[in-house]
N, C-alpha and C positions, 0 to 999 in steps of 0.2 A: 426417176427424178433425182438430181445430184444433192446430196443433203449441205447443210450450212458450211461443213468446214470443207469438205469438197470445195464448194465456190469461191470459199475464201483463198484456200491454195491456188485456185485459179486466176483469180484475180491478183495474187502476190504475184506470183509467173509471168502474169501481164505486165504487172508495172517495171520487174524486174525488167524485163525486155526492152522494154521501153527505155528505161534510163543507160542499161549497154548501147543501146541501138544510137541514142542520143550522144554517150562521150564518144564512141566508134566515127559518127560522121564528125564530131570536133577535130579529132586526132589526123579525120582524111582531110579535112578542109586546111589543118597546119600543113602539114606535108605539101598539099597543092600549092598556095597562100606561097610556103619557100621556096619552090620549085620554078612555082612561076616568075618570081622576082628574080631570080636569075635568067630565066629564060627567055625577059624581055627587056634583059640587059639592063637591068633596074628600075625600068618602071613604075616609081613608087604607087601613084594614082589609079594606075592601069589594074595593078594589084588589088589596092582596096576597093574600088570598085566590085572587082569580081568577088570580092571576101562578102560585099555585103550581101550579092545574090546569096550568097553560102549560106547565109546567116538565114536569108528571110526560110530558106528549101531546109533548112536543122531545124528551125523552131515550128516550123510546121507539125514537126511530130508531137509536140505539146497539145496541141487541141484535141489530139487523138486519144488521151487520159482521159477526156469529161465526156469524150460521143462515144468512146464504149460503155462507160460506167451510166450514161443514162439510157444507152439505146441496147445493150446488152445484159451485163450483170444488176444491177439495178433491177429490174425486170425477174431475171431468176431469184432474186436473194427474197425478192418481195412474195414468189411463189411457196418459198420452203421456211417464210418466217415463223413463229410460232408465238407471235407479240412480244418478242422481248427487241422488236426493232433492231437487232445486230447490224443490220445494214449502213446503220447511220453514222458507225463508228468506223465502217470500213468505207465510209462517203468520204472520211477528210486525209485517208492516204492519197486521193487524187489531187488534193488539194494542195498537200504536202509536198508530193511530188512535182509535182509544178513548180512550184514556185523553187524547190529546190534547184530543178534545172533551168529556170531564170537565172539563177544567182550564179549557178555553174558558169551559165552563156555569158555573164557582165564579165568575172574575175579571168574566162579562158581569151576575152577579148582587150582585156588589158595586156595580157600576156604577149597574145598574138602581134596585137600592134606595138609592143614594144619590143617583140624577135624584129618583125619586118621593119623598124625603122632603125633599131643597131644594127642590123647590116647594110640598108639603104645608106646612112648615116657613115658609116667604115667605108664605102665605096666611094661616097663622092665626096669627103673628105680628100682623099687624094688627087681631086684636081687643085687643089691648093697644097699640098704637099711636094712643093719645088720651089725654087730660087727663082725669083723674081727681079729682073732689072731697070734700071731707071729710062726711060725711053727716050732720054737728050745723052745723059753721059755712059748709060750702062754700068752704073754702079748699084750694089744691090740694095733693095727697099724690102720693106718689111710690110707682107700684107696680114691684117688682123686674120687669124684663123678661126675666131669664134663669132665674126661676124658677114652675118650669112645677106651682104646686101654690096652695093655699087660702094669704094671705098676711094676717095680721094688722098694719094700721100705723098708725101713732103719726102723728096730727094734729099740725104744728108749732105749730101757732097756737093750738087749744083743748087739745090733750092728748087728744081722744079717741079710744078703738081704735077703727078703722077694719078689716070683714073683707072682705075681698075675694077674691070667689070668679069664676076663670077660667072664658070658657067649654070645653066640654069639648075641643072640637079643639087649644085652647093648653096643657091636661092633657096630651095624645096626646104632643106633642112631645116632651116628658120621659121617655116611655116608653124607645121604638128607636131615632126619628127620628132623632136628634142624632150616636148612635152609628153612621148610615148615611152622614152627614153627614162625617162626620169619617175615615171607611173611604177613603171616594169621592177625598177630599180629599188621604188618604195611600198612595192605589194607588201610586206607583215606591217609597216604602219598602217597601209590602206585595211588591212585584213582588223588590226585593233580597233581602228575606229569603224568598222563594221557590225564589230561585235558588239561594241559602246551602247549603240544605237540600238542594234537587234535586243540585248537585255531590259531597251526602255520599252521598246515596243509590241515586247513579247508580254509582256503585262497590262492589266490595268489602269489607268490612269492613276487612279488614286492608291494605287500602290505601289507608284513612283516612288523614289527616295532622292531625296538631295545627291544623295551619294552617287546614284547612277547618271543622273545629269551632271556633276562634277566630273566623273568619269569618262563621258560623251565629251565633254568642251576641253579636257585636256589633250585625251587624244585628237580631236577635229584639231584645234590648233598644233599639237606638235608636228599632227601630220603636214600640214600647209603650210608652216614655217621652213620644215625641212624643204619643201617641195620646193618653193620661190628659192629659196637658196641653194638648193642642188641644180636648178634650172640656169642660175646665174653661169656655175662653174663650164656650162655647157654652152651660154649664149651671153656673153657680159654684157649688150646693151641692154638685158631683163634688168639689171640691178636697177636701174631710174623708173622701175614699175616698180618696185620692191613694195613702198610705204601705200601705195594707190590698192595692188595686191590684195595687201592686208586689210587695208579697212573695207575692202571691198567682200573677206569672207567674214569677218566681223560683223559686217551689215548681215549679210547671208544665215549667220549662225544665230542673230539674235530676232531675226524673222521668222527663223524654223522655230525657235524655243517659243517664243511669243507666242505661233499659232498651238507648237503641240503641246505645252506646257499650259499658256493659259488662257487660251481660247481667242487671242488678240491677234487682228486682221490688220492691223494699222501699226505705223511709229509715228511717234509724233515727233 
C-alpha cells in the first residue's frame, strides 16, 4: 500500500501534467489559429470559428483534475489516512489548479485574438492603401482610412459625390478587429485591474478595506479610459461613443460594487 506522501507525490505529477499538457495544446492551437489565417487567405471568421472548437477540445482537460481526484486518489488517500484528514488539504490543489488554467485560457485568448486580428487588420488595410480618383474628372479624393464602412466624397476639383464602397475584408475591421487590437495592446492595464479585483476577492468580506476598492475603481477606469481612446485612434467614428461609453462602464462598475460591496440588487 502506497503510504501518504507517496500519493501526494503522485498526485503533484498529475497535476503537473496536466497543466504542461494544457499550455502545450495553447501554444499548438496559436500556431494553427496563424497558419490558418494565411492559409485561407485571411479568413478572419473562418479562423475563429475553428479557434473556438480548439477552445471547447483544451478545456476539456480541466474536468479531468476533479474525475481523477474523486474517482482515483481520493479513494487511496482515504485508505492510508491516519485521521489527520491530509487529504483535504490536498483537495483544494485541484481546485487551485483549475481555476488557474481558467484564467490562463481568458488572458491566452485575449492575446490570441489580438495576434489574429493585427495581422488580419495589416492585410486589408491595404486595400485602401492607394490613390483614389474622382469618377467625373479623375482628380484625386481622399478616402477616410480609419473608417471601416460605405464613404460618400466630395470631389475638390468638380464638386462631385464620389461613393466609395470598401471591399468586404476592410468592412470586417470595424466589426471586432480593432477592439482585439487594442485588448492586446492594453493587457498590463487589463493584468492591474485583474489583480485589483483578485486582492478584494481573495478575502473576506469584512475585511475589505477602502483602500482595496479604491484600488479596483481606479484601475477599472484607467483601464477603460485608455481603451475608448486607444480605440478612437484606430476607428474615429468611436469618438461620438466616447461619453455613451463611459457612462455606460460607470453604470457597470457601480452595479458590480453595489452587489459585491453591499449586498444591493437594485439602483434607484
Amino acid at each position: 500500500m502506497s503510504s501518504q506522501q507517496e500519493l501526494i507525490q503522485r498526485w503533484d505529477t498529475f497535476l503537473k501534467k496536466i497543466e504542461i499538457c494544457y499550455l502545450e495544446s495553447l501554444e499548438q492551437a496559436e500556431e494553427a489559429c496563424l497558419a490558418q489565417l494565411e492559409e485561407t487567405n485571411y479568413d478572419y471568421y473562418t479562423v475563429f470559428r475553428a479557434w473556438t472548437g480548439m477552445k471547447a477540445q483544451i478545456n476539456n482537460i480541466i474536468p479531468k483534475i476533479d474525475e481523477t481526484w474523486q474517482r482515483k486518489v481520493l479513494p487511496k488517500m482515504r485508505e492510508v489516512d491516519n485521521g489527520s484528514y491530509f487529504y483535504n488539504e490536498q483537495s483544494f490543489k485541484a481546485s487551485k489548479l483549475s481555476d488557474a488554467l481558467h484564467e490562463k485560457m481568458e488572458r491566452f485568448e485575449t492575446i490570441l485574438q489580438g495576434k489574429l486580428s493585427q495581422r488580419f487588420y495589416d492585410h486589408a488595410k491595404q486595400t485602401v492603401d492607394k490613390n483614389f480618383t474622382c469618377s467625373q474628372c479623375g482628380a484625386p479624393i481622399q478616402v477616410v482610412k480609419d473608417l471601416f464602412r460605405a464613404q460618400y466624397i466630395s470631389c475638390g476639383a468638380c464638386g462631385s459625390i464620389n461613393t466609395f464602397e470598401p471591399e468586404t475584408k476592410f468592412i470586417q475591421i470595424g466589426w471586432n478587429a480593432i477592439d482585439n487590437i487594442v485588448a492586446l495592446q492594453l493587457l498590463p492595464l487589463h493584468d492591474a485591474m485583474s489583480r485589483a479585483i483578485r486582492n478584494i476577492q481573495d478575502v473576506r468580506k469584512e475585511h475589505q478595506t477602502e483602500e482595496m476598492w479604491e484600488a479596483y475603481k481606479s484601475a477599472y477606469f484607467i483601464y477603460w479610459e485608455t481603451y475608448f481612446k486607444e480605440r478612437i485612434k484606430l476607428k474615429s467614428d468611436a469618438e461620438k461613443r466616447l461619453k455613451d461609453d463611459m457612462q455606460r462602464k460607470q453604470k457597470e462598475y457601480t452595479e458590480f460594487e453595489n452587489i459585491q460591496r453591499y449586498n444591493k440588487y437594485g439602483i434607484s
